[in-house]
N, C-alpha and C positions, 0 to 999 in steps of 0.2 A: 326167696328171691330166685327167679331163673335164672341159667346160668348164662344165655345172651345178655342180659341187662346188668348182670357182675361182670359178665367179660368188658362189656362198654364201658362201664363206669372202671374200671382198673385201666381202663386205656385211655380213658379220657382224663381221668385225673391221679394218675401215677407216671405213666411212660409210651407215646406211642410203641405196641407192640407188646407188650404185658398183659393186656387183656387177651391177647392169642396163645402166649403162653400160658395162660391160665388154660386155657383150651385145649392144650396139647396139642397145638401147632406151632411146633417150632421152626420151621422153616420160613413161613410167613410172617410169627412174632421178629425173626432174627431180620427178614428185610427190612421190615418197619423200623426196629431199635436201630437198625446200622444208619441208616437212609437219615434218621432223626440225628443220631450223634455226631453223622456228617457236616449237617444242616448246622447244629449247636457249634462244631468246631470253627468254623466259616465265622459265625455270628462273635464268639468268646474272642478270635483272632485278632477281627475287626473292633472291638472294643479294646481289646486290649494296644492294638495300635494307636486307635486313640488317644486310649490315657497315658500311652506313652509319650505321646506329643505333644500333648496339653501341659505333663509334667516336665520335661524339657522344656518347653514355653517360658515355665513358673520361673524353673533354675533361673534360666538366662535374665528373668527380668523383663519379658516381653508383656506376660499377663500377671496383674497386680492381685496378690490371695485374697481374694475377697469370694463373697458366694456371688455374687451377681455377675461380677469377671467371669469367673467358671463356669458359671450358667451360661453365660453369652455366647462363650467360647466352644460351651459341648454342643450348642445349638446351633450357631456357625457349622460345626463340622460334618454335623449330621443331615444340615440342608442340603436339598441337591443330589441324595444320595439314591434317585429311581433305579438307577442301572448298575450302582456296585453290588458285588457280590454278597453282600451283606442283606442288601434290601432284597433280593433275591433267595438266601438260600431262608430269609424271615420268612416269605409267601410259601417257599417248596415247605419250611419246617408246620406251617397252619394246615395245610392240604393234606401234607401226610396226615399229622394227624385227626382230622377230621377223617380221612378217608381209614383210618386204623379205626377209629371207633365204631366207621358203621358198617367197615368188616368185620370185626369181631363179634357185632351183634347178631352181623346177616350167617356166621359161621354158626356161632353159638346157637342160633333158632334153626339150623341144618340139624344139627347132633340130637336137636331134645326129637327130632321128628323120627318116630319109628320106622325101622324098614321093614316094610311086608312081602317076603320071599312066598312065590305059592309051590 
């Protein structure tokens, strides 16, 4: 297997920005991973705010334990949500990594190409 097509596939399905480090580009693996684990903290926050509310909810007695309750409720909270920062740093997290993978491939088929010095 070439090594653009290992760099792509380890960046596409391990971690934006791992496939560049496979590369021996660290500088540009390190924006991608930072940029992605950004993007991740945003998204884990917003969840986790969430479930915290929802679990509060439960305590007080507002929402009845049931699955269908909890379903309603997680579906309530998450409508509406175009312009929070969640739904946003989801599209920046997709972009990056798309755009990591077909850097690392466009990187990866730079390095196999010979340089001819005359």
């Amino acid at each position: 297997m070439h090594k653009a097509t290992k760099a792509a596939l380890i960046s596409a399905l391990v971690f934006p920005g791992c496939g560049h480090f496979y590369l021996k580009s660290k500088l540009r693996g390190a924006v991608f991973t930072l940029f992605s684990v950004g993007c991740l903290y945003v998204l884990l926050t917003y969840a986790v705010q969430i479930a915290n509310d929802i679990s509060e909810r439960i305590v007080s007695g507002d929402i009845p334990l049931n699955v269908n309750s909890l379903m309603a409720e997680i579906s309530s909270q998450l409508n509406g949500s175009a312009g929070d920062p969640a739904h946003i740093a989801t599209i920046l997290l997709l972009i990056c990594w798309g755009v990591a993978i077909i850097d690392s491939f466009i990187l990866g088929r730079k390095l196999m190409v010979p340089v001819i010095s005359h």
